[in-house]
C-alpha positions in Angstrom: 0.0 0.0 0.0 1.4 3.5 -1.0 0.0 6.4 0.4 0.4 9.3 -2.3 -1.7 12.0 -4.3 -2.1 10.8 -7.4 -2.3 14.1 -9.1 1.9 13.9 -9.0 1.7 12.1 -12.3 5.7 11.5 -12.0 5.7 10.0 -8.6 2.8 7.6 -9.4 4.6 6.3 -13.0 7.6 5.3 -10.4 4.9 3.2 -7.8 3.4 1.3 -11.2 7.0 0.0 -12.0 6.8 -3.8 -12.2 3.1 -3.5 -11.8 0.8 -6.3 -13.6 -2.7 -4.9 -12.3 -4.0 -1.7 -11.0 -7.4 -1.6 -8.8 -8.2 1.9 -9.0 -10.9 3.0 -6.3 -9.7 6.5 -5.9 -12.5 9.1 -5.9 -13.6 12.0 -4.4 -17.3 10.6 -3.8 -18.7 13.7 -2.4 -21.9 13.7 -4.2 -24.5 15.7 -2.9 -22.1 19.1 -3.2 -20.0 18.9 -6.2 -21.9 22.0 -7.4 -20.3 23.6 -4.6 -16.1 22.7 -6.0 -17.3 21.7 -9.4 -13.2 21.2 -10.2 -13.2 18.3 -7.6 -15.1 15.6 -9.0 -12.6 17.1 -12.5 -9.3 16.9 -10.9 -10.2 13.5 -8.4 -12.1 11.3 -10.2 -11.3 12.4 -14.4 -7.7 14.1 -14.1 -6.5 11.2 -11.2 -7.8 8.7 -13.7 -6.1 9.9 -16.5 -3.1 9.8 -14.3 -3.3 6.4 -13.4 -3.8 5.4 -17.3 -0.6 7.3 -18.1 1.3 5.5 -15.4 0.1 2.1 -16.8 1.3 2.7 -20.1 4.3 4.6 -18.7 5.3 1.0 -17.4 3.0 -1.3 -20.0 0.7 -2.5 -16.9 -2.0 -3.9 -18.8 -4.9 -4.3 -16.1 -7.5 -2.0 -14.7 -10.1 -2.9 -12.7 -12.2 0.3 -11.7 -14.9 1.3 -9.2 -17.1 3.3 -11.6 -20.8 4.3 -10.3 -24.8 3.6 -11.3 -24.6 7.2 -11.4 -23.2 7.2 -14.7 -27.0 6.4 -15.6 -28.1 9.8 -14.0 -32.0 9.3 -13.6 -32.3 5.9 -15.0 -35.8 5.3 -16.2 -35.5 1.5 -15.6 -34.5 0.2 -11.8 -33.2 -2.3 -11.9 -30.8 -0.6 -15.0 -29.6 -2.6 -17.1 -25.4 -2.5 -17.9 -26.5 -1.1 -21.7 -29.2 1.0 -20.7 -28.1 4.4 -22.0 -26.8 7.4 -20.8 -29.7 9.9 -19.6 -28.6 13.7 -19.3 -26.0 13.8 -16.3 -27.7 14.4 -12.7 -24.4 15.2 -10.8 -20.6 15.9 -11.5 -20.0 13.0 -9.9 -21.7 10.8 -12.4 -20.7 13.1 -15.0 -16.5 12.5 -14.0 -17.3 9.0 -13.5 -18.9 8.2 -17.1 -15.5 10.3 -18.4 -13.2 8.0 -16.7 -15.4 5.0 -18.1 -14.7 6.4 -21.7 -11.0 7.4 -21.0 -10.4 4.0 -19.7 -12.2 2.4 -23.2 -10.0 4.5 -25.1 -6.8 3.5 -23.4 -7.9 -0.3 -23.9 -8.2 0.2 -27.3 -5.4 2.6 -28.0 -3.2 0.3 -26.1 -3.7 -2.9 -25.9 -5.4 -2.8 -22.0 -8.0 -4.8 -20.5 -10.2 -3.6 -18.0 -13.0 -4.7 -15.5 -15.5 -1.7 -14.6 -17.8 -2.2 -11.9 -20.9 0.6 -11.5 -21.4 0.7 -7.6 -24.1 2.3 -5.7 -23.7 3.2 -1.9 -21.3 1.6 -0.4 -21.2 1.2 3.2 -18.4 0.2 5.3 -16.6 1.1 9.1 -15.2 3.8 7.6 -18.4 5.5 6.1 -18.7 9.2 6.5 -21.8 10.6 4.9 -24.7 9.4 3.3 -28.3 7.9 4.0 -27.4 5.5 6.3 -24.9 7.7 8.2 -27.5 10.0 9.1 -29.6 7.6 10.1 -26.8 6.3 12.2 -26.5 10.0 13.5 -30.1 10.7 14.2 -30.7 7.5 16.3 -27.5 8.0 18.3 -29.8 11.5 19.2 -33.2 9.9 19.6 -33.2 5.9 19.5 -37.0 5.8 19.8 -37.9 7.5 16.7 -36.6 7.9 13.2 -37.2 10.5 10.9 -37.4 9.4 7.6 -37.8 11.4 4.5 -39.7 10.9 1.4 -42.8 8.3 1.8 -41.7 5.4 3.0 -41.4 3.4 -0.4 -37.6 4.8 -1.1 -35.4 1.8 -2.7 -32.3 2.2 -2.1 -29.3 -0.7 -2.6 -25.7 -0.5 -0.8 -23.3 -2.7 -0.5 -20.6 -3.7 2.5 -17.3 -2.6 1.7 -15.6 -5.9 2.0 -18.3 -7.7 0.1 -17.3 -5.4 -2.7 -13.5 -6.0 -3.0 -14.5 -9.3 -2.7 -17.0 -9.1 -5.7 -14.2 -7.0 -7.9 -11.5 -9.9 -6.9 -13.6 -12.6 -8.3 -14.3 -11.0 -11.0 -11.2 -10.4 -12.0 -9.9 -14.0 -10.8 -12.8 -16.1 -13.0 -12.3 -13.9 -16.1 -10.6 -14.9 -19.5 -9.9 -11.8 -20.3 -6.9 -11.1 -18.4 -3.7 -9.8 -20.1 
């Protein structure tokens, strides 16, 4: 594990060296205020990718798996959405940065030569968790254990996913495919 900010483009080619497969879960995930720093969700999520891409082919690592987002989908008219369902108009900057490191990451694999695994999360929930649905829920029964407000009308669907269940879920995936360079 190397602790690093992968903006230093430089710095990160040197960590790939000898690298066979990258797992890149980097993100600033901040989603209910990237109107409020619309350059985060750029530089974090679309610029770091980019960065990681460049230090793959800097040292002819040929593997990315990547934790995208549903929120590529924006307002998806069909739930459960389909992988091909298309791309509605963009609902956050978050989803927006997302979808661009999704096509970077297509162009890269066909520019050169890379295979890639890209997994569209939703919410996902782990001991570390610091905002969110579930977090304020957390929050607001730590304050009042009896009752819980809820908003909306009580027939909200909403799916997460624990943390290690996901890297679990990529590392299969990546183990049991044929596609692996």
């Amino acid at each position: 594990l190397v602790t690093m900010d992968l903006l230093e483009l430089d710095s990160l080619k040197k960590v790939f060296a000898g690298v066979h497969m990258v797992f890149h879960l980097a993100a600033n995930a901040d989603v209910r205020f990237g109107t409020h720093h619309p350059g985060k969700d750029l530089e974090q999520n679309t610029v770091v990718t980019y960065n990681v891409l460049e230090a793959m082919r800097a040292n002819q690592t040929k593997n990315i798996a990547f934790a995208s987002t549903g929120s590529v989908y924006g307002e998806a008219k069909i739930i459960p959405t389909p992988e091909d369902s298309p791309f509605p108009i963009q609902t956050s900057l978050y989803g927006a940065s997302k979808a661009a490191g999704e096509g970077l990451i297509a162009a890269y694999c066909e520019g050169f030569a890379m295979q890639a695994w890209i997994f569209r999360f939703v919410s996902i929930l782990g001991e570390r968790y610091t905002h969110g649905h579930v977090f304020d829920f957390y929050e607001k029964l730590k304050h009042d254990p009896i009752n819980l407000f809820v908003l909306g009308n009580g027939r909200q669907r909403k799916s997460y996913l624990y943390v290690q269940d996901c890297i679990d879920a990529m590392l299969l995936a990546v183990a049991q495919s044929q596609d692996k360079i």
